[in-house]
C-alpha atoms as one frame of an Amber mdcrd trajectory, in Angstrom:
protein
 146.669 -95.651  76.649 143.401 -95.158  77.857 140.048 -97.603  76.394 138.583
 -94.067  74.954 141.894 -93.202  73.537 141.940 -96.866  71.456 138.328 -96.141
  70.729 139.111 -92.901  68.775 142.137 -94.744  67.021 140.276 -97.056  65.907
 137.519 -95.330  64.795 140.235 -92.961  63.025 141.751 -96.014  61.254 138.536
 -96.470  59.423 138.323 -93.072  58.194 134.963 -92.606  59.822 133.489 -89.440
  61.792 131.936 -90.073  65.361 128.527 -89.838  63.517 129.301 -92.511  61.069
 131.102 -95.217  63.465 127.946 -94.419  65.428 125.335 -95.415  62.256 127.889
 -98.409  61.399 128.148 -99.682  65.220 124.271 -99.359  65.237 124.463 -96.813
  68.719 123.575 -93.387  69.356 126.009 -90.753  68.124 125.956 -89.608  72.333
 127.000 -93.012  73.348 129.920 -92.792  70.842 130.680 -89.655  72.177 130.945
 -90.934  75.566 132.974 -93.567  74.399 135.492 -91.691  73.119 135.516 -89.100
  76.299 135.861 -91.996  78.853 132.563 -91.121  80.362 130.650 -94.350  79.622
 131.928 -98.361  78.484 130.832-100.134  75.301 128.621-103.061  76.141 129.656
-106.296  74.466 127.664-105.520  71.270 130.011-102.985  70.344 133.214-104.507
  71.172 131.402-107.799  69.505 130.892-105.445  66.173 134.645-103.950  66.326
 136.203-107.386  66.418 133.842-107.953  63.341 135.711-104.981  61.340 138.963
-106.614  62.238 140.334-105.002  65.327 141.607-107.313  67.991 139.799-107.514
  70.702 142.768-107.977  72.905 143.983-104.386  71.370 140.358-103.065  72.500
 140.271-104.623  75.466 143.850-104.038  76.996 145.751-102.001  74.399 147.860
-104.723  73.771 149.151-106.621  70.468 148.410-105.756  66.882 145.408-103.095
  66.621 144.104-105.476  63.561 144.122-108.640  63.591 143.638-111.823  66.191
 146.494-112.642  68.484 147.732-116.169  68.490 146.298-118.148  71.415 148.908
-119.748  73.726 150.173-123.196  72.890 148.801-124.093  76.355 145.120-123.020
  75.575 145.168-124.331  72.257 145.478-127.974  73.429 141.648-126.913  75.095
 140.244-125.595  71.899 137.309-127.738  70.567 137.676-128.351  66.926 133.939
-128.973  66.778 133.524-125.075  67.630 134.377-122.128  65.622 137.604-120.397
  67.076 137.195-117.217  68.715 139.569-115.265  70.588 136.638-114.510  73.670
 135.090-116.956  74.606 132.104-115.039  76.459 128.325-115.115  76.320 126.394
-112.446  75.071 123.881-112.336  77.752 126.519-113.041  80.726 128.832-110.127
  79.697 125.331-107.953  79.522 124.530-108.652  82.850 127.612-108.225  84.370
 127.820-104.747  82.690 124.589-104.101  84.376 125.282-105.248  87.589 128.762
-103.387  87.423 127.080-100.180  86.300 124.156-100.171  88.436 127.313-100.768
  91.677 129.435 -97.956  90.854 126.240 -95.982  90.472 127.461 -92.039  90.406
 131.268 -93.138  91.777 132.060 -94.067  87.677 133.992 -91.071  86.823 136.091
 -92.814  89.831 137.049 -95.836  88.232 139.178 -95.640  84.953 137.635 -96.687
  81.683 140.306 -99.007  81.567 139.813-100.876  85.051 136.028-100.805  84.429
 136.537-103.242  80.874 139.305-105.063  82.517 137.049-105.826  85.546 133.935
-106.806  82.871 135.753-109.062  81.172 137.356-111.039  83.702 134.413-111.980
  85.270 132.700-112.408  82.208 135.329-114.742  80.970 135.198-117.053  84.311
 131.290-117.323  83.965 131.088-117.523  80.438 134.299-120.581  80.226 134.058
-122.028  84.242 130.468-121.868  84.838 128.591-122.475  81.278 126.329-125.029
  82.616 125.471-123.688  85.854 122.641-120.889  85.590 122.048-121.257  88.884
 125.454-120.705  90.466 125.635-117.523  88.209 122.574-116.683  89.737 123.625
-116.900  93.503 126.908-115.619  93.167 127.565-113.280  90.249 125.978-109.881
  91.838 128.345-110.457  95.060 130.901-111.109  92.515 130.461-107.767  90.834
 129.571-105.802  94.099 133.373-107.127  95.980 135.209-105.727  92.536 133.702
-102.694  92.471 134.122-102.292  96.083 138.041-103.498  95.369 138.525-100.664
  92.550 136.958 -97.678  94.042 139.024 -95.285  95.972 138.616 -95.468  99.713
C-alpha cells in the first residue's frame, strides 16, 4: 500500500474530510490533496502531528504494524535508550529531516512523479535517522556531506 493510500486511511479513521484534516494538520487543503494523490510528501511537521493523534509512525512511514499505536522497540535498541530522555519511536531532528526534504526535493526536481511516494519517505527517513542518531554533534560533517548524500540516493532511485 502506497504512503497516499495510508494517508487517506488515516485521515478516514478520524472521520475527517480532506478540508478538515487540512485545518487540524495546520496545511493547505492543496497540499492535503496532494498528499493523498501521491503527487507531493508530507514534511516532518505533518507526520510529527499524525503521530500526535496516535497513528504509528512506523504505519505512516512503511505501512507496517498497528495503524494506532507505537510499536515496541527491539530488545536490542532498548538497552541504548536514555532514561534521562523522553521515549520516542523517531529519533530525528526537526530541522535535519527539513533539510533533507529540501535537498531531496530540490534533486529530483521535475523527475518526482518518477520516484514512488513510498521510496521518496523511505529514502527521507533513512538519512534523516543516520544524521539525526550518528551525527548529532557534528554540524559540520552534516554540512560537507549531507547534499552528496541526498544527490547519490536520488541518483540510486531514479530510473535510468
Amino acid at each position: 500500500m502506497e504512503l497516499s493510500e495510508r494517508l487517506k486511511i488515516a485521515r478516514d479513521s478520524l472521520g475527517k474530510e480532506q478540508k478538515e484534516i487540512a485545518l487540524l494538520l495546520n496545511i493547505s487543503f492543496r497540499s492535503w490533496q496532494d498528499y493523498e494523490a501521491g503527487k507531493s510528501v508530507p514534511g516532518g511537521k505533518v507526520f510529527e502531528s499524525l503521530v500526535k493523534l496516535g497513528f504509528n509512525a512506523n504505519w505512516l512511514l512503511t505501512g507496517e504494524g498497528p495503524m494506532k499505536g507505537f510499536t515496541a522497540v527491539p530488545e536490542a535498541e532498548r538497552k541504548t535508550i536514555d532514561p534521562d530522555k523522553p521515549a520516542v519511536y523517531l529519533d530525528v531532528i526537526e530541522d535535519v529531516f527539513e533539510e533533507i526534504t529540501r535537498i531531496f526535493d530540490r534533486k529530483v526536481g521535475n523527475r518526482r512523479a518518477e520516484i514512488s511516494s513510498d521510496k521518496s519517505v523511505t529514502l527521507v527517513m533513512l538519512l534523516a535517522r543516520i544524521y539525526s542518531k550518528n551525527f548529532l554533534e557534528s554540524a559540520e560533517f552534516r554540512r560537507n556531506t549531507l547534499e552528496k548524500n541526498v544527490e547519490a540516493l536520488v541518483k540510486l532511485a531514479l530510473p535510468e
